[in-house]
Rosetta silent file (secondary structure, phi, psi, omega in degrees, C-alpha in Angstrom):
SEQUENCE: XXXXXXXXXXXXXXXXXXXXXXXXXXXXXXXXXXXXXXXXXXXXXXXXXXXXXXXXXXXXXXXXXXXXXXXXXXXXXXXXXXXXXXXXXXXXXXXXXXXXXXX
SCORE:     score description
SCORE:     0.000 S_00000001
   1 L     0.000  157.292  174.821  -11.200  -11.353   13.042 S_00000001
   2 E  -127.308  139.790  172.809   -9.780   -7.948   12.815 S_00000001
   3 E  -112.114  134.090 -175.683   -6.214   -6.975   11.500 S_00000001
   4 E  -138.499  165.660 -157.581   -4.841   -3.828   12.500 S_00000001
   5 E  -123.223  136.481  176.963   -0.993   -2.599   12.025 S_00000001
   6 E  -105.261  128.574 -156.237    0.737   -0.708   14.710 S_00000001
   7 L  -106.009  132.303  167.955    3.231    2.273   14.250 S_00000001
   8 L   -89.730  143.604  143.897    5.960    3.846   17.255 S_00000001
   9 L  -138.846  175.043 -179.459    6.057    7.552   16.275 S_00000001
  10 L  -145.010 -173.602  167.688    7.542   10.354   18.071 S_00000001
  11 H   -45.961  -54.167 -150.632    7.794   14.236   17.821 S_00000001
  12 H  -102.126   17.784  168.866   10.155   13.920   15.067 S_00000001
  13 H  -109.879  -13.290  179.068    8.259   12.022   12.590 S_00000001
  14 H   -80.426  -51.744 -148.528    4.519   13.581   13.134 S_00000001
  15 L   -92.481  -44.835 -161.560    5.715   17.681   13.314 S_00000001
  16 L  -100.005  -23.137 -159.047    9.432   17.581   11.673 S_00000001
  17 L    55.768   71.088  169.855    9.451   14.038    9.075 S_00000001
  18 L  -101.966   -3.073  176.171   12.940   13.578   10.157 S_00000001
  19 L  -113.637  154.465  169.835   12.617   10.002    9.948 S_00000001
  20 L   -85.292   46.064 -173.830   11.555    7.822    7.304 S_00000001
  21 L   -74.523  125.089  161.475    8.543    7.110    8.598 S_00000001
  22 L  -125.638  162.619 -177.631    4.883    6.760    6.569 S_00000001
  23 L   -62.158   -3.160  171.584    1.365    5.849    7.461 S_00000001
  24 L   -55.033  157.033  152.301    1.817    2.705    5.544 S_00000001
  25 L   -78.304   -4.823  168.612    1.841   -0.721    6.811 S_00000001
  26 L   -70.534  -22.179  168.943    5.116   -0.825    5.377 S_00000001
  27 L   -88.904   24.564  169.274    6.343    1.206    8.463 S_00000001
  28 L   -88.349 -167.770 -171.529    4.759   -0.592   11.179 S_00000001
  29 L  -138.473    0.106  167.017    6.421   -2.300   13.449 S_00000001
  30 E  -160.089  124.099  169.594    3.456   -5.032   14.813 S_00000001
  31 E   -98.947  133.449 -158.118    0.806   -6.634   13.897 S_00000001
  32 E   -85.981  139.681  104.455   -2.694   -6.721   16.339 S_00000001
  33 E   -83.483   95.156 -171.610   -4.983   -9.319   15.255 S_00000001
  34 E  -101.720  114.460  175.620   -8.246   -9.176   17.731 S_00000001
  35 E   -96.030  121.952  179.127  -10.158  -12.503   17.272 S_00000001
  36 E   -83.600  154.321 -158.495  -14.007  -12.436   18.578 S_00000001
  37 L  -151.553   43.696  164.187  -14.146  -16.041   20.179 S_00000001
  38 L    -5.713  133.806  159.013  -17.857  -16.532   21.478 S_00000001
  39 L    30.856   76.999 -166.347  -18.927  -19.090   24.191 S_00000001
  40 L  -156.321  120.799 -176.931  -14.991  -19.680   24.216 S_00000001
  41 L  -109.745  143.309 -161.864  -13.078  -20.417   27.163 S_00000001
  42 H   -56.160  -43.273 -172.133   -9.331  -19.426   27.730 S_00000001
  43 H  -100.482   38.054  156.318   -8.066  -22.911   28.213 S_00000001
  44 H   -99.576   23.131 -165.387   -9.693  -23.873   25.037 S_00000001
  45 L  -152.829  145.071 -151.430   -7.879  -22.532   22.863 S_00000001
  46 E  -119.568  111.143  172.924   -5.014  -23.703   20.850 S_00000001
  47 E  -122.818  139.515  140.100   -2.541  -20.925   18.978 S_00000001
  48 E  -162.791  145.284 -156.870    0.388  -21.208   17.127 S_00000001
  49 E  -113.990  143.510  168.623    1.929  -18.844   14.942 S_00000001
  50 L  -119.165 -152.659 -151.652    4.819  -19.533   12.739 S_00000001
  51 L   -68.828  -43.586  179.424    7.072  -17.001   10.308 S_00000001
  52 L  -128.098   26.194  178.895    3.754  -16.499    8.136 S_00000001
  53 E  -154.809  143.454  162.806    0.533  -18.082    9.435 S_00000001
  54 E   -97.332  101.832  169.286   -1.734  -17.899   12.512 S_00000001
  55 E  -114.635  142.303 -162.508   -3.173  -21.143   12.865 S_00000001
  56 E  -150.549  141.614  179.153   -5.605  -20.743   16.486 S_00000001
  57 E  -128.509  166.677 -159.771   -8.127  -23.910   17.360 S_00000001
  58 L   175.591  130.080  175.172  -11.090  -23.950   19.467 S_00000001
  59 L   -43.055  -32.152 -153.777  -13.193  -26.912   19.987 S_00000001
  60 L  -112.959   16.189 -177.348  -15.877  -25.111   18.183 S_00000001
  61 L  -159.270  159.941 -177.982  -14.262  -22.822   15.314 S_00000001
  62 L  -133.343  150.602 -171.088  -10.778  -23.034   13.320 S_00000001
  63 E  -153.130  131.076 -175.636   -8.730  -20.239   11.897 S_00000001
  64 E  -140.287  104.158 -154.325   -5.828  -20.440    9.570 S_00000001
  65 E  -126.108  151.210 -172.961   -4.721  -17.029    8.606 S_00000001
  66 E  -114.563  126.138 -130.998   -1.943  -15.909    6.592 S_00000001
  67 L  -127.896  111.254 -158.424   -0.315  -12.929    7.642 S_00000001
  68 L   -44.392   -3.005 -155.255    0.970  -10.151    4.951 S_00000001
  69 L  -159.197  139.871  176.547    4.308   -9.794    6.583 S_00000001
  70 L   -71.944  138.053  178.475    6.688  -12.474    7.974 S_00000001
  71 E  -135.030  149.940  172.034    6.848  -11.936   12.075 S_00000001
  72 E   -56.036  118.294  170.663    9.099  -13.219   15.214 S_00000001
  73 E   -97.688    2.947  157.692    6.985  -15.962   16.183 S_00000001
  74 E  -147.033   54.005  130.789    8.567  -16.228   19.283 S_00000001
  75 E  -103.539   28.794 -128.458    8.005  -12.969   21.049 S_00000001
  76 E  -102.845 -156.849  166.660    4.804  -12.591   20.061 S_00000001
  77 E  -139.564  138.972  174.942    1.698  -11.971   23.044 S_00000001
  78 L  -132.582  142.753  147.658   -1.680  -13.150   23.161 S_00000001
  79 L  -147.853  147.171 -150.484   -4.315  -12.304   25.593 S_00000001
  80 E  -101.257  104.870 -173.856   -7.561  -13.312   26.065 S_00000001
  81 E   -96.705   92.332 -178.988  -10.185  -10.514   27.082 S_00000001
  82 L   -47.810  -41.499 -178.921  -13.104  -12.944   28.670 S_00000001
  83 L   -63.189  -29.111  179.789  -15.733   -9.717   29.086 S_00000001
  84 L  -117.993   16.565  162.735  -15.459   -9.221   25.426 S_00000001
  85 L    69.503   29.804 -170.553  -15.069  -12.797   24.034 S_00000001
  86 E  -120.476  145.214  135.484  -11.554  -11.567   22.055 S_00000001
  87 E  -107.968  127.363  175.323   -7.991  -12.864   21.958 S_00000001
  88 E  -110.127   95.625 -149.988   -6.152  -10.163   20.788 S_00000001
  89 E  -106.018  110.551  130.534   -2.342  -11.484   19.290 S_00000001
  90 E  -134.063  171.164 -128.963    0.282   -9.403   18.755 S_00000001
  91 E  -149.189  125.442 -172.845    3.174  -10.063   16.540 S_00000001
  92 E   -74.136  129.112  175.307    6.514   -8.058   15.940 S_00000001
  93 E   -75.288  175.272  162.832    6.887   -7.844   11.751 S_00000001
  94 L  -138.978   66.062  160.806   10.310   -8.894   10.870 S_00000001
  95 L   -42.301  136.946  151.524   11.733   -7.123    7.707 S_00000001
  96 L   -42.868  -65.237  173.262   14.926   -8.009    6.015 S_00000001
  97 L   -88.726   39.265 -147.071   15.869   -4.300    6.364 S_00000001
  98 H   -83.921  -70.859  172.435   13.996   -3.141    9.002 S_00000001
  99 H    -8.082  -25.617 -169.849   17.744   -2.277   10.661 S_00000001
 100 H  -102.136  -58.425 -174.698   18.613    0.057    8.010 S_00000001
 101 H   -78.447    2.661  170.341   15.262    1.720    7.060 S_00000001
 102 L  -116.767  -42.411  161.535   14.310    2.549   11.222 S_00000001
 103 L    17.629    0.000    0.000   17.191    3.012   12.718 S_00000001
C-alpha cells in the first residue's frame, strides 16, 4: 500500500503565506491510501474503516492498517481502478481544532 496526504491550497498560501498553512501532514486535510490488489475482483473485497484503522479483506490477502490521524469514517470514498489492480480510499482527517487552525 501507499499513503499519501492531501493539502487544498490557494493563491494566498503558496505566493502571500496568509494562511497558516505548511507542507506538513499536519495541514492536510485527507488522507489517499492506494492499495495494489492483484487478481482481485471489485466485489471481493471487504473495507471498513473506523476513527483510526483501515481494516480491507480479500479472499486472498488481509490488511489492518492504522492510520496516523483519526478520520470521518463516514464520508470517506473508495474506488476500485480494475486496469491497475488499486483501490484507492480516501479519508477526511478529523482534528480537534481543525475549525480554529483553517478557518
Amino acid at each position: 500500500y501507499e499513503m499519501l496526504f492531501k493539502q487544498c491550497v490557494g493563491t494566498e498560501d503558496v505566493f502571500f503565506g496568509m494562511t497558516r498553512k505548511d507542507p506538513s501532514t499536519a495541514c492536510c486535510e485527507d488522507i489517499v491510501i492506494k492499495i495494489k490488489l492483484p487478481e482481485t475482483k471489485y466485489a471481493d473485497i471487504t473495507l471498513n474503516i473506523q476513527d483510526k484503522v483501515l481494516d480491507l479483506r480479500t479472499p486472498k490477502k488481509k490488511l489492518l492498517l492504522h492510520l496516523p490521524y483519526p478520520v470521518d469514517s463516514k464520508h470517506g470514498k473508495a474506488r476500485f481502478l480494475s486496469e491497475e489492480e488499486t483501490l484507492e480510499v480516501t479519508l477526511r482527517v478529523s482534528r480537534e481544532f481543525d475549525f480554529i487552525n483553517f478557518a
